[in-house]
N, C-alpha and C positions, 0 to 999 in steps of 0.2 A: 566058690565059683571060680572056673577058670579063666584064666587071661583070654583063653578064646572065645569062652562065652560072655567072658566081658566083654571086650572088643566087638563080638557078636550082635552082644544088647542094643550096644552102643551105637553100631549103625543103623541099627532096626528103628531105634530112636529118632536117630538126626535123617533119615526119611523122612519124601512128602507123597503121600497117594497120589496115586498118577491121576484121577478126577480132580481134585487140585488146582495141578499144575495147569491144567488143560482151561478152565477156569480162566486163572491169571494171565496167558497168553491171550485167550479170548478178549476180555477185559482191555488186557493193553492195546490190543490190535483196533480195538472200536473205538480208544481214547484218541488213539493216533490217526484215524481217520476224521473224527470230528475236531481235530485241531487245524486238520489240515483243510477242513473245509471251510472253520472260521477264519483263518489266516487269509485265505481266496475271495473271501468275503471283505475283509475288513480291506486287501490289494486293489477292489474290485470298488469299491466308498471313497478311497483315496485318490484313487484317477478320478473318479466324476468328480469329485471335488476339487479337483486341481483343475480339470478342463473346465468348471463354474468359475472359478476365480479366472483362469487366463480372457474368458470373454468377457468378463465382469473389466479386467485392464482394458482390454481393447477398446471397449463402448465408453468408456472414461477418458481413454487417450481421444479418441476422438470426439467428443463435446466438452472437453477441457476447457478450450477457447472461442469466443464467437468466430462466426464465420470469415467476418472482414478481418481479420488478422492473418489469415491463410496465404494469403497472395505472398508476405513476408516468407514465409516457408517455400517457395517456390522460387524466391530472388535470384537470379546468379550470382556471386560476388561482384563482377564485377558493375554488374547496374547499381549493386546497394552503395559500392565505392564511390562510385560518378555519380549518384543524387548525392550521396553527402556533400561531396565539391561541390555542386551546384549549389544545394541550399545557404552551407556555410562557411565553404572556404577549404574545407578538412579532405586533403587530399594526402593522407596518411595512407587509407587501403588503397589509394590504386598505386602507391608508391610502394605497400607490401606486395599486390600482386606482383609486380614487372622484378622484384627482391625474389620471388619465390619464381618465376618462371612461367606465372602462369598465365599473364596477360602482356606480352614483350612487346606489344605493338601500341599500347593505350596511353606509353608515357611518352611525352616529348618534353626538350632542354626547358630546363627547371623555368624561364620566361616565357617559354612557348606556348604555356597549356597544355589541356591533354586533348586527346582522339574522342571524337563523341559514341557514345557507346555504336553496339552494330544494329540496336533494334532502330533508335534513333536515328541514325543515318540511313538506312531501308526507306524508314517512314516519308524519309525526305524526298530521297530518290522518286521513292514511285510517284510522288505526288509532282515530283519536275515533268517524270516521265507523261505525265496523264494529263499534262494543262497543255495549252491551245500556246504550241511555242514549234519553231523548224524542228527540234530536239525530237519529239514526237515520231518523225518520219524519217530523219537524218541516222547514217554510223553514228552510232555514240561505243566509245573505245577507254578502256582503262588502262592509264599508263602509269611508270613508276618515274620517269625518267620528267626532262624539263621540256621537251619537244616530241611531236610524233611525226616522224615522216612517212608521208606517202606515195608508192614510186605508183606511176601510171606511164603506161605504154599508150599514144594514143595517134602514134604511126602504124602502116602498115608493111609487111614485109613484101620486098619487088617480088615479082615474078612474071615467067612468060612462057610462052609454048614454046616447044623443042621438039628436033625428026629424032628419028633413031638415028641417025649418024652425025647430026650437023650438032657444033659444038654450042653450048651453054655459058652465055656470057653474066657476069657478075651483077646479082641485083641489088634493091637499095636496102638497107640495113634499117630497123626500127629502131627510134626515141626513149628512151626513158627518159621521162621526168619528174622530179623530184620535188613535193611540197609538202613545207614546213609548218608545223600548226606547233607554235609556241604556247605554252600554258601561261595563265594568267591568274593572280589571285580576285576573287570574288570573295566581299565579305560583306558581313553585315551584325548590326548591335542594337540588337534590343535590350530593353533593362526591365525591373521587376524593384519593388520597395523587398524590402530584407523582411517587414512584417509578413507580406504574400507568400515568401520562399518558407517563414517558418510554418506556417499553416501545414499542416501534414497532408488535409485533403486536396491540397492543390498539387493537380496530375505539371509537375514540372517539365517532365520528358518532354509529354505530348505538346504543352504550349510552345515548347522553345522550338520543336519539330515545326510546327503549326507555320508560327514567325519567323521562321528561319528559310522556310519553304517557300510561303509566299514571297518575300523578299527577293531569292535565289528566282526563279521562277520569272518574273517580273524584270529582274536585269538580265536573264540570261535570252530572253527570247527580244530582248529589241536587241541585245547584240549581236543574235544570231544572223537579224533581218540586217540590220544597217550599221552596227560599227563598225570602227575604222581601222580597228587593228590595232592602237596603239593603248600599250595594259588594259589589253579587251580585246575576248576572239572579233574577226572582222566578219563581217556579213554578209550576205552575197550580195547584195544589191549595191556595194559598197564599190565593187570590180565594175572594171566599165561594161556598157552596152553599146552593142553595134548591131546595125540591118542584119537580122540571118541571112541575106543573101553575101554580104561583107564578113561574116563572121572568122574569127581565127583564135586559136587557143589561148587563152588567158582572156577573154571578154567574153559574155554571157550577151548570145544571137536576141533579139527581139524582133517582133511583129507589129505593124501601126495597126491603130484600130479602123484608122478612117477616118478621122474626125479631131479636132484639137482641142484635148481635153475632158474627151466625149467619146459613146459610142456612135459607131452614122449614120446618121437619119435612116437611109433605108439598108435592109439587113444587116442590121446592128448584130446578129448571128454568127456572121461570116467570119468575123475577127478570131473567136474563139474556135471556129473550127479550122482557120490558119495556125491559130496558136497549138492546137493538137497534132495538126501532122506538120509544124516544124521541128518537134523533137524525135530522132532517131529512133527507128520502130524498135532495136533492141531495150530503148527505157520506157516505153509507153507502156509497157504491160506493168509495170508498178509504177506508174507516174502518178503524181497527184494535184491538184490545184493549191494555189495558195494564196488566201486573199483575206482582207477584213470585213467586219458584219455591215456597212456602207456600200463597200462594192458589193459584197452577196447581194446585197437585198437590191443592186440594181440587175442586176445578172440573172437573177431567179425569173424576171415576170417576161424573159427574154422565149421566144416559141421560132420554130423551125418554121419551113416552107408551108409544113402542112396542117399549123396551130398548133404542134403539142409541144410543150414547156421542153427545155433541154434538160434544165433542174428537176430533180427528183429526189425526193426527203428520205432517211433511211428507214427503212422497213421495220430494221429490230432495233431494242435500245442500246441505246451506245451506238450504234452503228452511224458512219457519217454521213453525211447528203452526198450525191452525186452530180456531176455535172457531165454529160457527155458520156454518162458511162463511170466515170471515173468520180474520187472520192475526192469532197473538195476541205481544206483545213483551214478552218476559222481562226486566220493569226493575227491581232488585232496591231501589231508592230506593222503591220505592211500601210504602205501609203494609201491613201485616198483618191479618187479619180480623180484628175487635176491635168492641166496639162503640162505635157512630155511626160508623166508622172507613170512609172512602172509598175502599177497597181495589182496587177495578178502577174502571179507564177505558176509555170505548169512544168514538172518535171519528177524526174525520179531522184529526189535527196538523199535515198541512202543511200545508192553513187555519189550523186552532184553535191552533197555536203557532210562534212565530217566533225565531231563536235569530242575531242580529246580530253578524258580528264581525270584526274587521280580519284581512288575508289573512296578516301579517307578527309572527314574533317575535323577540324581544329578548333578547339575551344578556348579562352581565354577569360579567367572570372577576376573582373576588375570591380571591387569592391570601395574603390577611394574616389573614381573620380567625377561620381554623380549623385553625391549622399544625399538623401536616406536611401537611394537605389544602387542597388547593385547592375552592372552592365555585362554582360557578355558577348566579348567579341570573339566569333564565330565566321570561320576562313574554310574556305575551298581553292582547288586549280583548275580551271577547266578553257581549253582553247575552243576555238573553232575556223573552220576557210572550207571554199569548196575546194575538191578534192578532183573535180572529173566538171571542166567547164561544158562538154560536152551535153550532158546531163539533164542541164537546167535552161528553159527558155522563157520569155517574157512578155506581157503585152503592155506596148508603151503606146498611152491614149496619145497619139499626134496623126497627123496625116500620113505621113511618111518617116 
């Protein structure tokens, strides 16, 4: 045989019928389709099982811990800081806060105490705001400083008529005047046994708000009415009075009732309807009454000309009784019918009185010097003076 028939043989040999081949590409082409479908399958098992376990975490994350534990996850730092001080003395975080920058206003000099959180002072505030005190109707102003001045103009500027040719002489120049309402500290201590503070369920905030409130609340409105000025806003009642018809700036005008001590026998009415149009019609349209639950309740059974009561109760809640039209403010600091005794007020205070005070209190936790209790003394600033003598008028039970 020749080499080319060998050669020949030989690749006739190492051939593969083309049926075959056609076979094996078949073959592979369907393995590789069903691979690729189980792969899509098995991609396809592993997501839903992955999205089964991440809700499987979620519903665990969330019934982990009873409910009452939750409020904890919500704390700000800085409240969880300030209960710790209060309960135990441990004024660590609020000394990290004010370290890291994040609460710069919470710490005062290492004997000072610290600032009472901002939810607890709110609580305080609204509750001064909403009790039966001048505060209620008067400017209230938040200062940084130790005084707040108020300037009032309460001259007029000259003037007169003029021709068209004839010369214009020189008129008088308006007043400024200037009053000072000094801040004053207002404080108060209440205490707590160290057993109460540990107690977990005991809402600390709120009590101290609570006591802290009433207390504040209670001194601030006899001062507004009658103090004297001195380390305590002064009160309006405090400036003297004189006949409205004598009246001049810096004393507060009044009206007699008629009667000494008393209203007057007959149309005992008339006093109050003096005492409304002696104050200047620019403050009547928000003027108010001001008087204690004794005089109301002699005032009320009071009828006009033609029997029907002047008093009138408010229609919706909250809303206040009226008298004359006008809304009367149950301040139980104001005096009692008596005689010369200045027992109602009628006027517009959020002119006629100003009640100045820093936005921020002070807490001090003394732990030594009432054992087993612990004491907290708790400090505010707040002044007060009328601001506008104009404003405010009186009725003083005398004859004249």
């Amino acid at each position: 045989m020749t080499k080319a028939e060998t050669k020949a043989g030989g690749g006739q040999a190492m051939s593969m019928p083309q049926g075959s081949a056609a076979e094996v590409k078949t073959a592979m082409a369907s393995f590789l389709n069903e691979f690729s479908g189980f792969r899509a399958g098995i991609d396809t098992k592993f997501q839903q099982t992955e999205e089964r376990l991440n809700m499987l975490d979620r519903k665990m994350m969330t019934h982990k811990r009873p409910a009452l534990s939750t409020g904890a996850e919500t704390t700000t730092p800085h409240k969880k800081a300030f209960e710790d001080y209060l309960r135990c003395g441990d004024d660590d975080g609020l000394r990290a806060l004010t370290l890291e920058g994040k609460a710069l206003s919470t710490a005062v000099a290492g004997d000072g105490g610290y600032l009472v959180d901002p939810q607890t002072s709110d609580t305080i505030q609204s509750v001064l705001k909403s009790s039966a005190s001048i505060r209620a109707v008067a400017n209230v102003v938040n200062v940084e400083a130790t005084t707040y001045d108020v300037l009032v103009d309460h001259t007029d500027i000259g003037s007169g008529w003029a021709s068209e040719t004839g010369s214009v002489s020189e008129t008088d120049t308006p007043q400024i005047e200037r009053i000072s309402i000094a801040l004053h500290e207002l404080s108060a201590l209440p205490k707590a046994s160290q057993r109460l503070l540990d107690d977990s369920a005991f809402d600390i905030d709120a009590w101290l708000a609570n006591r802290i409130a009433d207390k504040f609340a209670r001194a601030e409105a006899s001062a507004f009415v009658s103090g004297d000025g001195v380390d305590k806003p002064k009160g309006f009642l405090t400036h003297p009075s004189v006949a409205n018809g004598a009246w001049a700036w810096g004393s507060l005008g009044y009206v007699p009732s008629g009667a000494d001590g008393e209203f007057a026998a007959v149309d005992a009415a008339d006093a109050i309807v003096d005492l409304v149009y002696s104050l200047g019609a620019q403050y009547r349209a928000n003027a108010t009454f001001a008087m204690n639950s004794k005089t109301a309740g002699a005032v009320r059974k009071m009828k006009d000309a033609d029997g029907r009561f002047l008093w009138s109760d408010g229609l919706a809640a909250g809303e206040p009784a009226r008298l004359m039209g006008y809304p009367v403010l149950i301040a139980e600091d104001m005096p009692d019918i008596a005689s010369d005794a200045t027992a109602i007020a009628f006027g517009d205070f959020e002119a006629g009185y100003t009640v100045a005070e820093r936005p921020d209190l002070r807490i001090l936790r003394d732990p030594f010097s009432a054992k087993p209790h612990v004491l907290f003394y708790v400090t505010k600033r707040v002044g007060g003076d009328v601001s506008d003598f104009a404003a405010i008028k009186l009725l003083k039970f005398a004859v004249s």
